[in-house]
C-alpha positions in Angstrom: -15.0 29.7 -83.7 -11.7 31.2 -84.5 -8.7 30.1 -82.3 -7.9 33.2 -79.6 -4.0 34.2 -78.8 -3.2 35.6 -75.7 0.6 37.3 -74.9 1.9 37.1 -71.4 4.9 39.3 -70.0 6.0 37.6 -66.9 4.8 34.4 -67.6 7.9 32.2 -65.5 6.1 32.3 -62.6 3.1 33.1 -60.4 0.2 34.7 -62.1 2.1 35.0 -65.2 2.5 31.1 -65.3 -0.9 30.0 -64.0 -2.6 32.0 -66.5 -0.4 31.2 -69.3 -1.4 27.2 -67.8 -5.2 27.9 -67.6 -5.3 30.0 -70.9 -4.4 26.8 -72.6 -6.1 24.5 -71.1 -9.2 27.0 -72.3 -8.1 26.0 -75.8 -6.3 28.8 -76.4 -3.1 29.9 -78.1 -0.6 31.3 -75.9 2.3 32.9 -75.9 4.1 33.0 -72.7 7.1 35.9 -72.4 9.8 35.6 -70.1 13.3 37.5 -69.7 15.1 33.9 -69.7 13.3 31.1 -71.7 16.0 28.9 -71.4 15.4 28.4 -67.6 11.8 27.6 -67.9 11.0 24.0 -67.2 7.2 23.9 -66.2 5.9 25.1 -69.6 5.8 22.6 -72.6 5.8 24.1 -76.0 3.7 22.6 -78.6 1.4 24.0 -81.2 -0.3 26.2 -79.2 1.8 27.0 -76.6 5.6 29.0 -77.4 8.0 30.4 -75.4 9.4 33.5 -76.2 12.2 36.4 -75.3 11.1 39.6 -73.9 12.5 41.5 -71.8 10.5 44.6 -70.8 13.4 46.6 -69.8 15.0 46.4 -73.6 12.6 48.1 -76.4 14.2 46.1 -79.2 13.8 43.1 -77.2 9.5 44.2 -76.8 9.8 44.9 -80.9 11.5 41.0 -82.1 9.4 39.6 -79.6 6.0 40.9 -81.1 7.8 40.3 -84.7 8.0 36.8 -83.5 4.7 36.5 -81.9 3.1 38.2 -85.3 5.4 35.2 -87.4 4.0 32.6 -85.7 0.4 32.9 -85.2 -0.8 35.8 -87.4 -2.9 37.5 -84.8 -2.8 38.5 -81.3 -6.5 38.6 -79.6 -5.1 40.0 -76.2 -2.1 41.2 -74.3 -1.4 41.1 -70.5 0.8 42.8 -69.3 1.8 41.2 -66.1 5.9 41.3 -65.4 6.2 42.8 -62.1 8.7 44.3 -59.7 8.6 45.3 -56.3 10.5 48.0 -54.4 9.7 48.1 -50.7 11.2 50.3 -48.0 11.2 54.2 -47.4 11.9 56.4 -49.9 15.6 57.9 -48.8 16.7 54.4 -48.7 16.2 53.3 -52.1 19.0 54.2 -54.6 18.3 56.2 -57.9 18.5 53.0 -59.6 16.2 51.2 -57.7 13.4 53.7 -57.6 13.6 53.9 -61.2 14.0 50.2 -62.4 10.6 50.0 -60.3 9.2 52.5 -63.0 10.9 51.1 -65.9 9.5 47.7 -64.9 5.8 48.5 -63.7 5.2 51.2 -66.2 7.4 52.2 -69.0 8.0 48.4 -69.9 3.9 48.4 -69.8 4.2 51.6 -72.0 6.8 50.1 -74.6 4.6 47.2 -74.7 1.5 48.6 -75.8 3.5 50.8 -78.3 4.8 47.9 -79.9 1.6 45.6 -80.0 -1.0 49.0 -81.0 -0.5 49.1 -84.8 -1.6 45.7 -85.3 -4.8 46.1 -82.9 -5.2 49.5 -84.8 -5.0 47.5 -88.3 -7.5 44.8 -87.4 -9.5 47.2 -85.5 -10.2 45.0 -82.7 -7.9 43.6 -79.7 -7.8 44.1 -76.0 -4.8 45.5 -73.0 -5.0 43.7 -70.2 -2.4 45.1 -67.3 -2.5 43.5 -63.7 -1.8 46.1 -61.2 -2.6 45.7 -58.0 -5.4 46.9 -55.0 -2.0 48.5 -54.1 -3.0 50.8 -57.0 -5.9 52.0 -55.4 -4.1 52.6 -51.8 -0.8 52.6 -50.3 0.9 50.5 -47.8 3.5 51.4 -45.4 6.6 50.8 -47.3 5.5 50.7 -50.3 5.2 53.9 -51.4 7.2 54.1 -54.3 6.0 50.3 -55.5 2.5 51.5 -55.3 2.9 54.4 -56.7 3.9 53.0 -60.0 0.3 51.1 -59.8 -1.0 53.8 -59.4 0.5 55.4 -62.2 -1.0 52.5 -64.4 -3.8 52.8 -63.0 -4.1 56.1 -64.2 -2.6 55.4 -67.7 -5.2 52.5 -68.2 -8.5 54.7 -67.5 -6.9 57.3 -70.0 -6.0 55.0 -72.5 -10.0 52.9 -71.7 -11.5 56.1 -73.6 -8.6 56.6 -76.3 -8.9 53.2 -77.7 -12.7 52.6 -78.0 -12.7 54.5 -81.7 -10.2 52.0 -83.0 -12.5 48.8 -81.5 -9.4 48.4 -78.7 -10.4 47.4 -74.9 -8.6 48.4 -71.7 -9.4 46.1 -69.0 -7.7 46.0 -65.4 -6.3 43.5 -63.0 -6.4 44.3 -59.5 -5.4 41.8 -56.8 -5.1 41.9 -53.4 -2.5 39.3 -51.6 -1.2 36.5 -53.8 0.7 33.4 -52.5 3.9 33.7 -55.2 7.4 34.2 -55.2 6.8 38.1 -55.7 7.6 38.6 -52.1 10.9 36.5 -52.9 13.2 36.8 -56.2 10.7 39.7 -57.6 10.8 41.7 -54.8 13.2 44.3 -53.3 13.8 45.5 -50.0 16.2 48.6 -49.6 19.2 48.1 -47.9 18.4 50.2 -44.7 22.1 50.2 -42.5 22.1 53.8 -43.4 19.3 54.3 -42.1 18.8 52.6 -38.3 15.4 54.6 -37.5 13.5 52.6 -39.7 15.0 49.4 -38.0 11.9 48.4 -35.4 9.3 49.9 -37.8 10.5 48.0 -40.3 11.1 44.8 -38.5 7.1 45.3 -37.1 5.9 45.7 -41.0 7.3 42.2 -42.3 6.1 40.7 -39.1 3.0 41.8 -39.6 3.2 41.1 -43.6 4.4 37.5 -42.6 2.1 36.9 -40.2 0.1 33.4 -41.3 -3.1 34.4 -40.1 -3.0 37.0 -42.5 -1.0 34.9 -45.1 -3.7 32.2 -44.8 -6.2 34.4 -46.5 -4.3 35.4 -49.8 -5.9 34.3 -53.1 -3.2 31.8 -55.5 -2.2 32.3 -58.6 -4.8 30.3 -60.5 -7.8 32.1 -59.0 -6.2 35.3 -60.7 -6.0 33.7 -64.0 -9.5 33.1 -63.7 -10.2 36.3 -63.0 -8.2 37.7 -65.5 -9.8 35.2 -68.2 -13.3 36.1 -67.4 -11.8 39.8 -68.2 -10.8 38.9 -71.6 -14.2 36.9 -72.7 -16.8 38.3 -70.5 -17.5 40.7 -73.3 -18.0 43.8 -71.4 -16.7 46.8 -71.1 -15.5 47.0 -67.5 -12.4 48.4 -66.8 -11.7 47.0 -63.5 -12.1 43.5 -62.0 -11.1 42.7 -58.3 -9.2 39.3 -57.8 -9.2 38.5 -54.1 -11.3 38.3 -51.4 -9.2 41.1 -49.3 -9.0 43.0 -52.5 -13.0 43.3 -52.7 -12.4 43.9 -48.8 -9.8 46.6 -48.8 -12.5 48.1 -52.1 -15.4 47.8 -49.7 -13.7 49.4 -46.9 -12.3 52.8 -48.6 -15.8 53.0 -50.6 -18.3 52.9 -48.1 -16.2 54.5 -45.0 -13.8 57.0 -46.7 -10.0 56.5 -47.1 -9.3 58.4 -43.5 -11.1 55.7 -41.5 -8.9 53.1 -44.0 -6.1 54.7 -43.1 -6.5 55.0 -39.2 -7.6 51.2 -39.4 -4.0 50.4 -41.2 -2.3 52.8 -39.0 -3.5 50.8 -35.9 -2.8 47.3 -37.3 0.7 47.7 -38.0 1.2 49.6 -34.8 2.1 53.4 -36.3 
């Protein structure tokens, strides 16, 4: 059996560095991609795991990096997309930069990526996109409006690009899960700076209560549960676009298929108190 590469955007921490760990111990190659390589110090290289530059805010950082990549192993068998941002806060609050490095992060980096990995799918007629979005991609929290719309956006891109692909021997596949104990709520996360904008104060003081709150905290999935969710994607062989990773992502799922998104909604409304 031929030796499988997998490319990782993201990979310095959470699900970007569990999966680039369990990918590995699969047997596989991997290549994990992170903005700063020279801060990483839980992933070892050796001969099938490197380390490499990409940034996916800099297109000519996305095009070495795949150079590099191609130079190294020949082949690429799948690429996640992964690297992840997080705006959170109402919309008048966030600056014009903010609300559009969330974009340029969640989904035109995802864009440049694909654009710069495509031809050598397209030449060896086989390959497979992987991008981790988010149940937040399915439905919106309070807050988070402009962070789930650009999941929502991907959402939409990967369906489109599911059907586009298949003549060339190309799979789409999607990530979708629900709370996740990493940092993303830490260093890759952004709350709006709000002193402008004192109205929002108690709701959004009641919102990260209820967001922190450990009874709720308690049930997120980790990081490695993803990565095996997100390696049964890329050998399962099927052609499912969308796999679940989370028990209150299958919930959340459940809830807006079977009852409607208005009774959702009302039951969201009342929990965090609106």
């Amino acid at each position: 059996m031929t030796q499988k590469t997998i490319v990782i955007t993201g990979a310095s921490s959470g699900i970007g560095k569990a999966t680039a760990q369990y990918f590995h111990q699969k047997g596989w190659n991997v290549v994990a991609t992170m903005r700063n390589p020279k801060n990483e110090q839980d992933l070892k290289e050796d001969d099938r795991m490197k380390i490499v530059e990409l940034d996916v805010e800099n297109k000519e950082s996305i095009q070495q990096a795949v150079k590099t990549i191609l130079a190294t192993f020949d082949t690429v068998d799948v690429w996640l997309n992964n690297a992840g941002y997080g705006a959170c806060g109402p919309v008048e609050a966030g600056t014009d930069e903010e609300i559009r490095r969330q974009y340029d992060v969640n989904f035109f980096g995802v864009i440049d990526c694909i654009k710069a990995i495509l031809p050598h799918f397209k030449q060896k007629k086989a390959g497979m996109i992987i991008n981790v979005t988010s149940i937040g991609g399915l439905l919106t929290l309070p807050l988070f409006g402009i962070y789930n719309s650009s999941k929502f956006a991907l959402e939409g891109l990967s369906e489109g690009m599911w059907y586009d692909l298949q003549q060339f021997g190309i799979k789409v596949k999607l990530i979708e899960p629900g709370g996740i104990k990493t940092d993303f709520s830490g260093r890759s996360l952004n709350i709006f700076d709000m002193k402008d904008f004192p109205e929002y104060k108690a709701y959004n003081e009641n919102f990260i209560a209820k967001m922190r709150d450990p009874q709720r905290t308690a049930k997120y999935g980790t990081p490695e549960m993803v990565a095996n969710v997100i390696y049964t994607a890329a050998t399962d062989g099927k052609d499912i676009l969308r796999y679940l990773a989370g028990k209150d992502a299958k919930q959340f799922r459940f809830i807006r298929r079977w009852f409607g998104y208005r009774f959702q909604m009302s039951q969201l409304k009342k929990y965090f108190g609106i």
